[in-house]
N, C-alpha and C positions, 0 to 999 in steps of 0.2 A: 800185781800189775806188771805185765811186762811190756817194751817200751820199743816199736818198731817203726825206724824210718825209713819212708819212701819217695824216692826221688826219680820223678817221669820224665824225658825227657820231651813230651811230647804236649798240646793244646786241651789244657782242660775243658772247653767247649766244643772238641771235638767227638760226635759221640760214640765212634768207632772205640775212639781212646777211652771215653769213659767206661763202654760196655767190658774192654780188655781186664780195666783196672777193677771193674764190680767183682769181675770173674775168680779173680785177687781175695777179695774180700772174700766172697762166697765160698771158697774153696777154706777159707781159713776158720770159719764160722762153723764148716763141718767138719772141721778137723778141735773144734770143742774152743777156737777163740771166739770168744765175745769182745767185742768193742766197749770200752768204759768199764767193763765184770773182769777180765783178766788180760786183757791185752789195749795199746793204746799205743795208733798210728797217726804219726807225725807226717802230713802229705805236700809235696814238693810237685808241683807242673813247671816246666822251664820254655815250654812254646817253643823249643826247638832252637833257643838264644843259646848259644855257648855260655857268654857271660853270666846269664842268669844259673845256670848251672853250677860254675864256680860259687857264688854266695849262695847258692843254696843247700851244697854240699856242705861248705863249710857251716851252715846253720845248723844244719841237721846231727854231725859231727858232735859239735857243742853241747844239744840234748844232751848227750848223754846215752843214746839207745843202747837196746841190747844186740842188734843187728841193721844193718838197712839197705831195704831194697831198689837198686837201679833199673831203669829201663832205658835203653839206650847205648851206642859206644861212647859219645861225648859225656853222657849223665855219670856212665861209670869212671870214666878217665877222671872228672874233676871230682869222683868222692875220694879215690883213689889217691889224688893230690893229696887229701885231706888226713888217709889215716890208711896205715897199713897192720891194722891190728882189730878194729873192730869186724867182727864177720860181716860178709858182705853177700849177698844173691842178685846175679844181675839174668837179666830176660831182654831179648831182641836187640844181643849185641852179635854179629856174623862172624871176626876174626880175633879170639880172645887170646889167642896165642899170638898173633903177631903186634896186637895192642900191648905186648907184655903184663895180658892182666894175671893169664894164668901159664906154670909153665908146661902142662899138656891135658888134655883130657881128662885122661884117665887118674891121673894123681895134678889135680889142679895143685895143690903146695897153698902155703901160706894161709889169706885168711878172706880169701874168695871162692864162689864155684858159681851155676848158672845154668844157663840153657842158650844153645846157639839158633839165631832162628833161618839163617842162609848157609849157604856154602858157593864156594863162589864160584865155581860150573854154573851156577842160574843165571850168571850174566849170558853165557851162549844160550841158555833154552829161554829167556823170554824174548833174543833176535830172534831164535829157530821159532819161537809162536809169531811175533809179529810179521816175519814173512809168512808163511801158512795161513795166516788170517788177511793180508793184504799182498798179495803178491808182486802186486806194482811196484812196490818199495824198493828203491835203490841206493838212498844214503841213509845212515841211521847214524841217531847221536844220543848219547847214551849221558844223563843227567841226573848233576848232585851238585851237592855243596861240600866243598876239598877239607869245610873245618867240622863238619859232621857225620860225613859219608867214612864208611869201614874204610882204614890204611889209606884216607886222604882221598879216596875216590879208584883208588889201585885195585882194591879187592878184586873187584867182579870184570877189570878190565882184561884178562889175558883170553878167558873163558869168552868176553864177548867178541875181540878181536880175531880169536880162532873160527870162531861161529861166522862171522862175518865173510871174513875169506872161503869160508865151503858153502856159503848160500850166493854169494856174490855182490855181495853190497858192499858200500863205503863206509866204511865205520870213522864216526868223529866223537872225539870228548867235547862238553857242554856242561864245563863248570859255572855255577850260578852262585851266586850271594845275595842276591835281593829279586824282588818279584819283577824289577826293570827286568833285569838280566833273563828271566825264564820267557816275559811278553816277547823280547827283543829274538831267542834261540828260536821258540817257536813258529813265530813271524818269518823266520827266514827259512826254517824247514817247512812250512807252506808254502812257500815262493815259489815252487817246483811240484807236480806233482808226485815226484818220487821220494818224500823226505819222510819216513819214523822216527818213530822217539821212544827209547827205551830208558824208565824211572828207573833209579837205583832206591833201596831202601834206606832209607838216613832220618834224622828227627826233622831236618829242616825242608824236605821236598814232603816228607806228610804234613805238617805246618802250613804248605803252600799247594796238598793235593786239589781243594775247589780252584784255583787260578790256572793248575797244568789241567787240569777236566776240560776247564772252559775253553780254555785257549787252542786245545787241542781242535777240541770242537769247529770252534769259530773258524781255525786255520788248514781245517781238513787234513788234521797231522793223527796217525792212527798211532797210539799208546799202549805200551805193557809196562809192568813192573807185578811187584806181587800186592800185597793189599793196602800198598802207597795210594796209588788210586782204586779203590773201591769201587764195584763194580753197580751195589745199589747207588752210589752216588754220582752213577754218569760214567765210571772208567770202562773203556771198553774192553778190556781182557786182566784178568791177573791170574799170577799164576804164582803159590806160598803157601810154605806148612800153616798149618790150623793153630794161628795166635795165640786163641783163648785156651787150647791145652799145655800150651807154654805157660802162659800164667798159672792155671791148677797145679801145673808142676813148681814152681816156684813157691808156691805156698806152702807146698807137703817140704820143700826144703825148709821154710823156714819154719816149722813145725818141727822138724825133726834135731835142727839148731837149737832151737828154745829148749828140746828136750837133751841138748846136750852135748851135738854131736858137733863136729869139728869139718869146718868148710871143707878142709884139705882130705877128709873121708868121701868127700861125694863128690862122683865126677862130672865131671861138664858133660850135660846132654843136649843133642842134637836129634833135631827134627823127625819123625819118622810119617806123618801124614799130611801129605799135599792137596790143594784140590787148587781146580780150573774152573774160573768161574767167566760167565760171558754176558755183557749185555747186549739183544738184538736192536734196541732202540737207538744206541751210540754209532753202531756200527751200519744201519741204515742213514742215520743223520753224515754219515762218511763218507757214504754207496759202496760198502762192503756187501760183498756175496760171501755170506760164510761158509766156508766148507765142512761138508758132513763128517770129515774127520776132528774138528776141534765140535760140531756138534756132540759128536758121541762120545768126546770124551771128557766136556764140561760133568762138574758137580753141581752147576747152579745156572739158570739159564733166567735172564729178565727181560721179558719181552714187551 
């Protein structure tokens, strides 16, 4: 029996979250793990609380495992805290070199590797989508939270501030910490009809995606991010590599761990399939006209 902890940083009653983490599972069941027959997973959700993270790492730690799996930048910083020796696989962390988790790619070192699920040019292409799909838009503020968001909320900000200045819009930062704070941004980026809002990917804005959906909604504020807001659940545009083959992928790591192999052999991979997905019901609820260029080149359309 071998013995694998994992630590989500994200809402287990989420079911985006849950489907990612099944995918985890499934992927490992055909790679010949059985649950309770030869393998036995220790599971950790943290709802996107820093704190909860910290004791939860440290719980997991304690076990005893033979490896354990993060999701998240914050999930993996506080296992990280915990143990610089246990092998570690993390999935939908953006800047794992600048987190000091790993020291490059291609020879991550030590006794971590993973998969990157952004890079941080996406900050200017989900501005360049949210203008393209609303043109009016003339301020945009671009939202996280500074103790969960990649490098504090830095990451994705050079890429969207560059994007801003070649489309023509105002670009503002819109740090949050509680769902006040998101009602409060939003509210005021309505006040005008010219105010967007571009999600950043973090634990604690997908923890709070039904509240930015709604709000957006309610306040006629038009949204991107990549699959923060989900497009079956009301978001109106995202735009992010394909999740759940990040997961498959981390499983065949942790597979190939169990069978031996050394964190610091396997390099950190990055992304290689995107898709655009659109909802016409959000974006009517808006009075967008969408235009036939993000029609044609959606993967997923809900109408």
């Amino acid at each position: 029996m071998r013995r694998v902890g994992i630590l989500l940083g994200w809402d287990e009653n989420n079911a985006s979250s849950k489907f990612l983490f099944s995918r985890l599972r499934q992927r490992l069941r055909e790679l010949g793990w059985r649950e309770e027959s030869n393998i036995r997973l220790d599971v950790r959700w943290a709802a996107g609380n820093v704190d909860r993270m910290r004791v939860q790492a440290k719980e997991l730690v304690e076990l005893g495992p033979d490896l354990i799996v993060t999701c998240t930048t914050p999930a993996t910083a506080a296992l990280l805290r915990e143990t610089r020796t246990l092998p570690v696989v993390f999935v939908i962390v953006s800047d794992p070199i600048g987190a000091g988790f790993v020291a490059s790619l291609s020879h991550p070192g030590a006794n971590i590797t993973g998969f990157i699920n952004l890079e941080p040019t996406m900050g200017g292409k989900w501005l360049e989508l949210l203008k393209e799909i609303a043109p009016r838009v003339m301020r945009v503020a671009i939202m996280f939270n500074p103790d969960t968001a990649p490098s504090g909320g830095s990451y994705f900000l050079p890429s969207f501030e560059a994007a801003a200045r070649s489309v023509g819009v105002e670009a503002m930062k819109a740090p949050v910490r509680s769902e006040g704070d998101i009602e409060r941004t939003i509210a005021m980026l309505g006040q005008e009809p010219s105010g967007g809002l571009v999600v950043q990917s973090d634990g604690f804005m997908l923890a709070h995606r039904a509240k930015v959906i709604s709000l957006s909604v309610q306040h006629h504020v038009p949204a991107v991010s990549d699959r923060t807001l989900p497009t079956e659940q009301g978001g109106l545009l995202s735009y992010g590599p394909v999740d759940e083959d990040l997961f498959a992928g981390a499983a065949v790591y942790v597979d190939r761990i169990l069978h031996g192999t050394k964190p610091a052999e396997l390099p950190v991979q990055v992304p290689t399939k995107f898709e655009l997905r659109l909802n016409l019901k959000t974006a009517k609820a808006l009075g967008l006209t969408i235009p036939p260029s993000i029609l044609g080149r959606a993967d997923e359309v809900i109408e």
